[in-house]
PLY file of the C-alpha trace (Angstrom):
ply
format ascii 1.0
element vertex 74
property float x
property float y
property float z
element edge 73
property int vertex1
property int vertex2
end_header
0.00 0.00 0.00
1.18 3.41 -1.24
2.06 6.26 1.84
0.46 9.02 -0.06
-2.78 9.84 1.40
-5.96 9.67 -0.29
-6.40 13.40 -0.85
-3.02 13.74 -2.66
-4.14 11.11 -5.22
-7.39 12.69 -5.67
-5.82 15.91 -5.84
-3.49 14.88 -8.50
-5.78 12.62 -10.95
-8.35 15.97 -10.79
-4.97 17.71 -12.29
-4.50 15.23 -14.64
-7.79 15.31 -16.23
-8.24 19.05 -15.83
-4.83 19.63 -18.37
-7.05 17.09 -20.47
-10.39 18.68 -20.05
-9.46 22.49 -19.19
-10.94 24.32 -16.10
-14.50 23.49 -14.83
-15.55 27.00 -15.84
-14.08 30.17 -17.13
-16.17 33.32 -17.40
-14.59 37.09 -18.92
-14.15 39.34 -15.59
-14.52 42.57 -18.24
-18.12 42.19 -18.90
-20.76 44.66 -17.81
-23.18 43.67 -14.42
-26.41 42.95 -15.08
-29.24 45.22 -12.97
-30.07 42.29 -11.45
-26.26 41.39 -10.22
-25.93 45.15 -9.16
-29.06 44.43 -7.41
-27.66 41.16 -5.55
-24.68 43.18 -4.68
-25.51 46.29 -3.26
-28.07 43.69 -1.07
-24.94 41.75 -0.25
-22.92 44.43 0.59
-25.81 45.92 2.85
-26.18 42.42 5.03
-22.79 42.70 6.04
-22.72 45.61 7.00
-24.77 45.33 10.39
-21.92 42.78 11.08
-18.41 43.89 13.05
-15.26 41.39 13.42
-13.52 41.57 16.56
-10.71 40.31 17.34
-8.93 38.07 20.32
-5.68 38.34 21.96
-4.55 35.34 20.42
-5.11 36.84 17.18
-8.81 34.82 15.93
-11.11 37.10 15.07
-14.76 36.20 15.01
-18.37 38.65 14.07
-20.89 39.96 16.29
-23.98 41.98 15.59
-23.51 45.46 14.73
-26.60 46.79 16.84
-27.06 44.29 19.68
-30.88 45.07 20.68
-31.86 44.01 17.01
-33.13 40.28 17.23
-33.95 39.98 13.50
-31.07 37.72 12.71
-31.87 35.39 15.75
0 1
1 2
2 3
3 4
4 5
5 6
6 7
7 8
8 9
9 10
10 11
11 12
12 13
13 14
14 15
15 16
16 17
17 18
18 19
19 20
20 21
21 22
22 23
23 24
24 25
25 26
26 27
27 28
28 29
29 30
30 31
31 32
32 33
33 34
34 35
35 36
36 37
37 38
38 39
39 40
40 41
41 42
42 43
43 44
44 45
45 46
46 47
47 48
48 49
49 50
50 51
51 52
52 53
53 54
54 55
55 56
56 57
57 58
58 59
59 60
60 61
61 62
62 63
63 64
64 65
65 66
66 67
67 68
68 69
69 70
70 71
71 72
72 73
């Protein structure tokens, strides 16, 4: 039985057949956003924005609610 773990032969026959295949997917990054992607954004981009990180002393970091009366997201 081979020493190489599982996930290091997995990893390296998905290599293998994406230089046969190509890349799962490949999209231009210089296109123009949709209304309904600018939509999806600025709605993203709003949600985590009630959210702050702080941070430890032993350097994890972890988020906590923004306002912490409002029970919405509970």
């Amino acid at each position: 039985m081979s020493d190489e773990r599982f996930v290091h032969r997995l990893m390296r026959f998905t290599g293998r057949l994406r230089a046969i295949f190509g890349p799962a997917q490949s999209s231009p990054l210089d296109h123009e956003m949709t209304p309904e992607n600018k939509d999806l954004l600025s709605r993203q981009e709003a949600a985590t924005e009630q959210w702050v990180s702080v941070s430890r002393a032993d350097g994890s970091t972890y988020l906590v609610p923004r306002d912490p009366t409002d029970q919405s997201l509970r």
